[in-house]
C-alpha atoms as a printed R data frame, in Angstrom:
    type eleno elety resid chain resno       x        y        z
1   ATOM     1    CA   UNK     A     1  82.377 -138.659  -99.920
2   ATOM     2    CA   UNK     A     2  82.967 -136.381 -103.079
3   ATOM     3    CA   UNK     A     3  86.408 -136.676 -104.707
4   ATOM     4    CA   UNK     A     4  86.282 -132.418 -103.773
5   ATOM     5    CA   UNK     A     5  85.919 -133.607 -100.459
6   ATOM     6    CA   UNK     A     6  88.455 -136.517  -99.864
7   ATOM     7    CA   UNK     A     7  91.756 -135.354  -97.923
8   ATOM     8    CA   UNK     A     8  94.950 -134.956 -100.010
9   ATOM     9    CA   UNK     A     9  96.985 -137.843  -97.769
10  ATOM    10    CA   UNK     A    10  96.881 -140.209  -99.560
11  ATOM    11    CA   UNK     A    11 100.122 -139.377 -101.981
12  ATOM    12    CA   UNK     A    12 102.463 -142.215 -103.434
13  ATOM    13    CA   UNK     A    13 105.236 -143.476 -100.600
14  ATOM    14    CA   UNK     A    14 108.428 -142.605 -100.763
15  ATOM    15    CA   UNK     A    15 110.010 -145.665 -102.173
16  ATOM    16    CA   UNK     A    16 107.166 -145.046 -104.870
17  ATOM    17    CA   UNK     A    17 108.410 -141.614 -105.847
18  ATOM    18    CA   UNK     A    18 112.003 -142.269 -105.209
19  ATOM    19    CA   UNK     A    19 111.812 -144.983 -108.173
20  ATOM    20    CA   UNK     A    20 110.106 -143.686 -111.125
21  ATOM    21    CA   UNK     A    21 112.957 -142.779 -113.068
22  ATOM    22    CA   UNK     A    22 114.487 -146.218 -112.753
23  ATOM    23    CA   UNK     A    23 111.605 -147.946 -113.369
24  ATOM    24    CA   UNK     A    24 111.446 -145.908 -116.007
25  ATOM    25    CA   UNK     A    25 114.176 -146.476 -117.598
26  ATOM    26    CA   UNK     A    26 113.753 -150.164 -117.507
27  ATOM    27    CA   UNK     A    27 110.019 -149.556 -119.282
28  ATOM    28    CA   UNK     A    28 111.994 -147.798 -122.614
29  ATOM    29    CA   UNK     A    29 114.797 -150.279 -122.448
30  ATOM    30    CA   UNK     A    30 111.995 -153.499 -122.454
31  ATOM    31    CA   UNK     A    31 110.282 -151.528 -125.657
32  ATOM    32    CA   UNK     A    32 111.994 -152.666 -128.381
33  ATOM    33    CA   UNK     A    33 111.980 -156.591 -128.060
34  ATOM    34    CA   UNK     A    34 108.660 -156.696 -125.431
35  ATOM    35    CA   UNK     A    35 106.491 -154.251 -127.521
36  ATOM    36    CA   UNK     A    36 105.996 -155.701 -131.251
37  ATOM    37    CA   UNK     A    37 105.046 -159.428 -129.914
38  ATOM    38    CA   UNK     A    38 102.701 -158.053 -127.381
39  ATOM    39    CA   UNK     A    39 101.101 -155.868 -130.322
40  ATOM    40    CA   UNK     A    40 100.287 -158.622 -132.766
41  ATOM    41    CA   UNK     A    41  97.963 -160.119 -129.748
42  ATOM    42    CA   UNK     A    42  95.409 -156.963 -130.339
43  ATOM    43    CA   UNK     A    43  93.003 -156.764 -133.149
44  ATOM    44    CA   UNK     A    44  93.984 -154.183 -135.910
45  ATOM    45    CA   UNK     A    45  92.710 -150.400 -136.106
46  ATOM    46    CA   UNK     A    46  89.641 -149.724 -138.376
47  ATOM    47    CA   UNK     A    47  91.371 -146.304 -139.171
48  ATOM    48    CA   UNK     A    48  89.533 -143.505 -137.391
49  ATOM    49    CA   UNK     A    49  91.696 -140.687 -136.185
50  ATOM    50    CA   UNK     A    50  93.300 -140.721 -132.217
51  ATOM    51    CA   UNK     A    51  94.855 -137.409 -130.513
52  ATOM    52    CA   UNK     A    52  97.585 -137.341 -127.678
53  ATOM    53    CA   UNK     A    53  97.526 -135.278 -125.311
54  ATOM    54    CA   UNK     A    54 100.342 -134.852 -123.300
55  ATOM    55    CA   UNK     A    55 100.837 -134.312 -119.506
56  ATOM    56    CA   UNK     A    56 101.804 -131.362 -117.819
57  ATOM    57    CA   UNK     A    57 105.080 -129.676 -118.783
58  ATOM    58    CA   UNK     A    58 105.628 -132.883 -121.480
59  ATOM    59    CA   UNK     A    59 105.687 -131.930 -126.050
60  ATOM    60    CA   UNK     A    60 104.402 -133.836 -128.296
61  ATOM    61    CA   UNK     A    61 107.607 -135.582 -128.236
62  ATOM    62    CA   UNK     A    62 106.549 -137.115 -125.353
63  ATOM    63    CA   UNK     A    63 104.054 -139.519 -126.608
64  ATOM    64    CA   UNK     A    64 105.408 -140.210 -129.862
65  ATOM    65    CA   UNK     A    65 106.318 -143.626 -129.440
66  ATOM    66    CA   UNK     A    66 102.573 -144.075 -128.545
67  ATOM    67    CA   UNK     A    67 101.586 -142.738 -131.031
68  ATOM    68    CA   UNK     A    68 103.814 -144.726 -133.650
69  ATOM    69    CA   UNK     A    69 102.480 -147.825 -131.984
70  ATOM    70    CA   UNK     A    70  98.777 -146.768 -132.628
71  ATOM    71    CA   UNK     A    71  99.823 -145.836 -136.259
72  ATOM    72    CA   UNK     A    72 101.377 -149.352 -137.226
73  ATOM    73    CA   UNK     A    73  97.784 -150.557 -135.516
74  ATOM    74    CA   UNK     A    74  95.914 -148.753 -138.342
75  ATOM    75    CA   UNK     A    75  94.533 -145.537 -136.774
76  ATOM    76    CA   UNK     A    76  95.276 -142.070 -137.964
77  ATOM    77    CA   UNK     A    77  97.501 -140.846 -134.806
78  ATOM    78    CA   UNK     A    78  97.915 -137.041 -134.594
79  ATOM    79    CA   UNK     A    79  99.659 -134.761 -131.810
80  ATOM    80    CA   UNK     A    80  98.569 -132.005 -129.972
81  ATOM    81    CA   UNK     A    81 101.092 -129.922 -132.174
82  ATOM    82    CA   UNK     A    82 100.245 -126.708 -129.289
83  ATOM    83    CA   UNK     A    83 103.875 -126.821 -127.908
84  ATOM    84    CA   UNK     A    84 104.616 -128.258 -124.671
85  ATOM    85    CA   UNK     A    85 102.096 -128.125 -122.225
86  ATOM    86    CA   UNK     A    86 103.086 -125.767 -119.860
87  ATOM    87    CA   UNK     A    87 102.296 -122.422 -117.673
88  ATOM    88    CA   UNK     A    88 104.413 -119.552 -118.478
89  ATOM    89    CA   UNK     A    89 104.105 -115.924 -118.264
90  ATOM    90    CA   UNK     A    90 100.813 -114.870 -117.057
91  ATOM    91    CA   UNK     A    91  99.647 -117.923 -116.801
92  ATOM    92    CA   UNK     A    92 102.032 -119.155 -114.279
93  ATOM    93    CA   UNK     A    93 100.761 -121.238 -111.078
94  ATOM    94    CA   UNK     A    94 100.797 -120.097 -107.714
95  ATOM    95    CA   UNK     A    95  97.721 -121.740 -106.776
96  ATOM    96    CA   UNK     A    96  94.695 -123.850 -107.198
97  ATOM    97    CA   UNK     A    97  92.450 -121.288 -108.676
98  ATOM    98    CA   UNK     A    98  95.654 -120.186 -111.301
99  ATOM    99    CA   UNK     A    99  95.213 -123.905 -111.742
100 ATOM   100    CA   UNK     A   100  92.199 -123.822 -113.094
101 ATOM   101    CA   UNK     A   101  92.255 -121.284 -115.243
102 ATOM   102    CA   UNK     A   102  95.665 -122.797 -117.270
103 ATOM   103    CA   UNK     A   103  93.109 -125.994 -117.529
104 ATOM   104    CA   UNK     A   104  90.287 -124.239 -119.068
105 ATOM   105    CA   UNK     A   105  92.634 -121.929 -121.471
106 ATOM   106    CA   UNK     A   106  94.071 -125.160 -122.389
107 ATOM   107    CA   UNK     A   107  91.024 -127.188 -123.632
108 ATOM   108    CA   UNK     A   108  89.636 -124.617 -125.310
109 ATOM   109    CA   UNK     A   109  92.546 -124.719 -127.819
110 ATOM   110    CA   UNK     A   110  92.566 -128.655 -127.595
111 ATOM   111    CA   UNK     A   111  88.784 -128.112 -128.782
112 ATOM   112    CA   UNK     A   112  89.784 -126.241 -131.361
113 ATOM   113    CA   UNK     A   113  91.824 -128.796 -132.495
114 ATOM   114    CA   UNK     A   114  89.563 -131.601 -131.877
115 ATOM   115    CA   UNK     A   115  87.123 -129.704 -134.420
116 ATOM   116    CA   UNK     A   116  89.731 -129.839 -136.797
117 ATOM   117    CA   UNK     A   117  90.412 -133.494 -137.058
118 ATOM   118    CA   UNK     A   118  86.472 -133.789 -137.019
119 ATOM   119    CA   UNK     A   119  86.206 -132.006 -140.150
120 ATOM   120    CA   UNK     A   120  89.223 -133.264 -141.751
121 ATOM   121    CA   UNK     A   121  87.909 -137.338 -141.384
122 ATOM   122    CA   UNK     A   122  84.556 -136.704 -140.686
123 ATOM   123    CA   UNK     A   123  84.079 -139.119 -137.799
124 ATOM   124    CA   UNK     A   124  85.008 -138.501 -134.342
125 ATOM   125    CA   UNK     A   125  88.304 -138.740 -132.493
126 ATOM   126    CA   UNK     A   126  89.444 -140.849 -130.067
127 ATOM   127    CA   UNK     A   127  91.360 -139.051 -127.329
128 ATOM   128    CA   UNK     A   128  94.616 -140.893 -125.109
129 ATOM   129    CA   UNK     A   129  95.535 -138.135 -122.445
130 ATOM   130    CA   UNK     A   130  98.703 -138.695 -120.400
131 ATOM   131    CA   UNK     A   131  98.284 -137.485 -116.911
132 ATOM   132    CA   UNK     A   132  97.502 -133.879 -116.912
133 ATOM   133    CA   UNK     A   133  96.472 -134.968 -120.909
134 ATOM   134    CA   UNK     A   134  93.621 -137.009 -119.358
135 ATOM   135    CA   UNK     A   135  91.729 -134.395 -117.343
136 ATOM   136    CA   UNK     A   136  91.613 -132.320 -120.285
137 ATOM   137    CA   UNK     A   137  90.664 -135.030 -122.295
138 ATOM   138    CA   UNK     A   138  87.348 -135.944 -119.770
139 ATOM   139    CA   UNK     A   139  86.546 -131.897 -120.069
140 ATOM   140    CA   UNK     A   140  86.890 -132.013 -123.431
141 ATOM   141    CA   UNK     A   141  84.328 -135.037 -124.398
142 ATOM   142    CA   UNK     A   142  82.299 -133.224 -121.845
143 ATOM   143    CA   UNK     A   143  82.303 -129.755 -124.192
144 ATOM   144    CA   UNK     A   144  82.292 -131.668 -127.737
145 ATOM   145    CA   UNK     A   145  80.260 -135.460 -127.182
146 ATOM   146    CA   UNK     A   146  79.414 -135.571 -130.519
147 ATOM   147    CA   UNK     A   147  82.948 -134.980 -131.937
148 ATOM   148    CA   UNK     A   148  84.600 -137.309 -129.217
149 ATOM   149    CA   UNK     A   149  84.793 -140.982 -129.996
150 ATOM   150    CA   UNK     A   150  85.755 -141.859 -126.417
151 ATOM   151    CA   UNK     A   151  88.488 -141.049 -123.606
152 ATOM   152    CA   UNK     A   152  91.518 -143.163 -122.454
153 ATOM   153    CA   UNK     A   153  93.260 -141.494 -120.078
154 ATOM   154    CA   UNK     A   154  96.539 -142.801 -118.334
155 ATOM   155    CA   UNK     A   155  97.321 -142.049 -114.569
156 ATOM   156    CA   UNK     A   156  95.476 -138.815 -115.009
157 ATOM   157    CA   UNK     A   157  94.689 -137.285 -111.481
158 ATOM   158    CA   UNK     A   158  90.605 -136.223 -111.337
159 ATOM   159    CA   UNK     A   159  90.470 -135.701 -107.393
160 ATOM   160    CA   UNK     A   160  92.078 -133.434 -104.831
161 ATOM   161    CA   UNK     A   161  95.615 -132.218 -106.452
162 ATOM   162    CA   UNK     A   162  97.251 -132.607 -102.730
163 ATOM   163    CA   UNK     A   163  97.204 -136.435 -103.567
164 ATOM   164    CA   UNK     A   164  99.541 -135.833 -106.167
165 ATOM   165    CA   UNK     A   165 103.391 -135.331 -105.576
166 ATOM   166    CA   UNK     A   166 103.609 -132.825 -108.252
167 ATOM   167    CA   UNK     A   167 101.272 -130.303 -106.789
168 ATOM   168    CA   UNK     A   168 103.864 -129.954 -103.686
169 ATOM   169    CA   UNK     A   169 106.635 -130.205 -105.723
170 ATOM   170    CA   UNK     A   170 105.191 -127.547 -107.788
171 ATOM   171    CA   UNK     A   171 104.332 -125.264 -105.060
172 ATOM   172    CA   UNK     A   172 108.188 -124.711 -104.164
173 ATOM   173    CA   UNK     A   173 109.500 -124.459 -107.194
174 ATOM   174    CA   UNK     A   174 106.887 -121.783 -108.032
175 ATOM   175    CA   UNK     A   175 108.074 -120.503 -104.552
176 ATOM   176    CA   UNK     A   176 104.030 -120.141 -103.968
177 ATOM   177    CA   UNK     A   177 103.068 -118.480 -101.277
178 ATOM   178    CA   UNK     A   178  99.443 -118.684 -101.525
179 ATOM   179    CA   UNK     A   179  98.184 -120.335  -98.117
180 ATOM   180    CA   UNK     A   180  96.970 -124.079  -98.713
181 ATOM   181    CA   UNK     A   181  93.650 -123.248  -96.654
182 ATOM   182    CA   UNK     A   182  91.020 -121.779  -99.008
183 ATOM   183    CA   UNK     A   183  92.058 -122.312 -102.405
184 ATOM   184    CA   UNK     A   184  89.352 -123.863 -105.215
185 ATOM   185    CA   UNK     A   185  90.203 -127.858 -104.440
186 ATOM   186    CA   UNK     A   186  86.406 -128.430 -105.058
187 ATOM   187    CA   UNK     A   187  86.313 -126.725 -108.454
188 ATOM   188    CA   UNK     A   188  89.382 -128.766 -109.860
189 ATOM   189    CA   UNK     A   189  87.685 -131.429 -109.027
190 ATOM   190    CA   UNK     A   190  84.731 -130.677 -110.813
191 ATOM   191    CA   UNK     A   191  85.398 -131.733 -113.803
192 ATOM   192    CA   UNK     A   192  85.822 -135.130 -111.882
193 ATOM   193    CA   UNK     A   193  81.588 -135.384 -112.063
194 ATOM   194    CA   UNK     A   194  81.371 -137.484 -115.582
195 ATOM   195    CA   UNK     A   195  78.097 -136.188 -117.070
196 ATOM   196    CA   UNK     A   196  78.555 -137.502 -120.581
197 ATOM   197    CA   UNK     A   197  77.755 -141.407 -120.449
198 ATOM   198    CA   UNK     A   198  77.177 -141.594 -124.233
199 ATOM   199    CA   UNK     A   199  81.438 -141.190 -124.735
200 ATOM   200    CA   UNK     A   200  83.113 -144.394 -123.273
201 ATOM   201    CA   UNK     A   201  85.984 -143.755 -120.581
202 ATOM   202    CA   UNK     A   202  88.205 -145.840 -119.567
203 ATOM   203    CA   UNK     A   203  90.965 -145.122 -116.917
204 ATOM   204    CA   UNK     A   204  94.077 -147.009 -117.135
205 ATOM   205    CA   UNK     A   205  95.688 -146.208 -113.782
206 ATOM   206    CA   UNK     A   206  98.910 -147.902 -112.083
207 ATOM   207    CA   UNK     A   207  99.386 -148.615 -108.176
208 ATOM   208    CA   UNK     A   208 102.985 -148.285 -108.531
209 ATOM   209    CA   UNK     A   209 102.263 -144.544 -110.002
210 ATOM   210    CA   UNK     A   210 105.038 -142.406 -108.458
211 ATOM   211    CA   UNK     A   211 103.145 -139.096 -108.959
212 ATOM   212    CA   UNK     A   212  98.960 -139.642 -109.359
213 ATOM   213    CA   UNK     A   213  97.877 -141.872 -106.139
214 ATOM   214    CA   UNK     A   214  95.501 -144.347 -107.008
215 ATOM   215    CA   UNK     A   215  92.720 -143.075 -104.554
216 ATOM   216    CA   UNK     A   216  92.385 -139.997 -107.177
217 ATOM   217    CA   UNK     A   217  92.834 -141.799 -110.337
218 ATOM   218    CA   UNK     A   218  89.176 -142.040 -110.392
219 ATOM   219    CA   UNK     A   219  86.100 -140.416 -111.567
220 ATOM   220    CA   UNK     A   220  82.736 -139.467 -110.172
221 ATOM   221    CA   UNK     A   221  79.412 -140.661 -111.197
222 ATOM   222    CA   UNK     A   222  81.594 -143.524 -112.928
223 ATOM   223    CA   UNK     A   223  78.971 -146.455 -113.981
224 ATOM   224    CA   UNK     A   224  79.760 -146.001 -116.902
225 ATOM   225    CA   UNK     A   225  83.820 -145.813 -116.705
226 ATOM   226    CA   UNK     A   226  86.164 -148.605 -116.798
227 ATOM   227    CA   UNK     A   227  89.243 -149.317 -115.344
228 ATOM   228    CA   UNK     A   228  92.447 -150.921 -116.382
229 ATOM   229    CA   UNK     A   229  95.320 -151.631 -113.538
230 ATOM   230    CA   UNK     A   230  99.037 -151.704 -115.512
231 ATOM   231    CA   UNK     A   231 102.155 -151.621 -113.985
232 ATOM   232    CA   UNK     A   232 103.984 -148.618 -115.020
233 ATOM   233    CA   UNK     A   233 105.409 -145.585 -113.473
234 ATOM   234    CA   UNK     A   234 104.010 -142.204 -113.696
235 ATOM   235    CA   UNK     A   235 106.883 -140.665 -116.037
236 ATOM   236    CA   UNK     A   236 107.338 -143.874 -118.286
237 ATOM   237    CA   UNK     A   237 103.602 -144.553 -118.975
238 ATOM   238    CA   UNK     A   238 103.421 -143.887 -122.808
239 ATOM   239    CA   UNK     A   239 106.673 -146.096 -123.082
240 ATOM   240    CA   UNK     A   240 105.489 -149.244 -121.207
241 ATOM   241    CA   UNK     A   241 104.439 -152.022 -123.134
242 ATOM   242    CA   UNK     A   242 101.264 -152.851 -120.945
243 ATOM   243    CA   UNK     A   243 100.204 -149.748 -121.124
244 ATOM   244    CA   UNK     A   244 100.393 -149.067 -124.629
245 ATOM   245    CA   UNK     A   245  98.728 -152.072 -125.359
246 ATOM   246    CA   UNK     A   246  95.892 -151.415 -123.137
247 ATOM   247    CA   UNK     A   247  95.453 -148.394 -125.572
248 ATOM   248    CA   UNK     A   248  95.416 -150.309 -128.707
249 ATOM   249    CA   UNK     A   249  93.128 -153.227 -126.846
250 ATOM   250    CA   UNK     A   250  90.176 -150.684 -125.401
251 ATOM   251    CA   UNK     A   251  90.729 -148.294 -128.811
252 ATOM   252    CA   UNK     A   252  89.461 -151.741 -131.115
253 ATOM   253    CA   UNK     A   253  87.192 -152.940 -128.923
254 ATOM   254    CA   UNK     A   254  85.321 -150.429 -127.382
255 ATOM   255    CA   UNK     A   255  83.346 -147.635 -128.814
């Protein structure tokens, strides 16, 4: 069965949800005396330049601790620097197919960007996407595999949005009232199919995610991915120590 396919029942439990911002919490408070020991366990950087991308509706802000990490590691981290990463205006969502077309307006400017970093090292990037970050990070290797190094992604959610909590929670505070029957689940998905084997993926993906459910935290076609299980929370992912590290491991070992 096709991730477009799959049912969207299989979100996080309650206790799940109800206990991401504590666990949270605990995940910044551990930083400062868990994350420097763990760090000096992982081979250094050779240098080559890394983007974050953020999730949905998080700044560059978001990730910066990440990216500090990855700097003291020897790479050349950069942010998105295209604001916060979120639907306003015209571009608000009230559905599937609205979606969609946020996603695709949103990697082509992360492409643009992507081509910039290119040009200003002259090798290509590594990309770390956050959530929402990661699925635009897997369509952007897929537009630019010869500027892409390879993909991290972190609790990003490739299959059927109903597995998510957001896309519910996001649905009443949009006050959508765009029927759940008939909307585009199969093309959000698409860019689940991973077509580009020549960029290394590798999906770092919690069971204790409040928001992404594990059964979507996965991509088609995926010989060729690999997976690394942390224990994090959805909203405190970029500040937890295994998860950062994971990062800096996969970033100087595999490419």
């Amino acid at each position: 069965m096709s991730l477009s396919e799959r049912p969207g029942d299989g979100r996080p439990n309650f206790y799940t949800i109800a206990s991401e911002p504590l666990r949270a919490y605990f995940e910044v408070a551990a930083l400062p005396w868990r994350l420097p020991a763990a760090l000096r366990n992982i081979p250094r950087g050779d240098g080559h330049p890394v983007l974050t991308l953020p999730g949905y509706g998080g700044a560059d802000g978001s990730m910066a601790v990440m990216r500090a990490a990855l700097k003291r590691q020897g790479y050349r981290s950069h942010a998105l620097d295209l604001g916060r990463n979120l639907d306003s205006g015209d571009d608000r969502i009230q559905s599937v197919d609205d979606a969609i077309r946020f996603r695709k307006k949103m990697v082509a400017l992360i492409c643009a960007r992507v081509r910039e970093l290119y040009d200003q090292y002259g090798q290509p990037v590594s990309l770390v996407g956050w959530s929402l970050g990661g699925v635009y990070a897997i369509d952007v290797a897929q537009a630019l595999p010869k500027k892409v190094r390879q993909v991290i992604t972190l609790g990003s959610p490739f299959g059927d949005p109903r597995g998510t909590t957001l896309f519910h929670l996001m649905r009443r505070i949009s006050r959508s009232q765009v029927p759940l029957e008939g909307q585009d689940y199969a093309g959000w998905c698409e860019g689940a199919q991973w077509k580009t084997p020549d960029v290394p993926v590798t999906v770092i993906y919690s069971e204790r995610d409040g928001i992404v459910s594990t059964s979507i935290a996965r991509l088609e076609n995926d010989e060729t991915v690999r997976y690394r299980k942390v224990n994090a929370s959805h909203i405190g992912f970029s500040h937890n120590t295994d998860a950062i590290c994971a990062v800096a491991e996969v970033l100087a070992t595999r490419h």
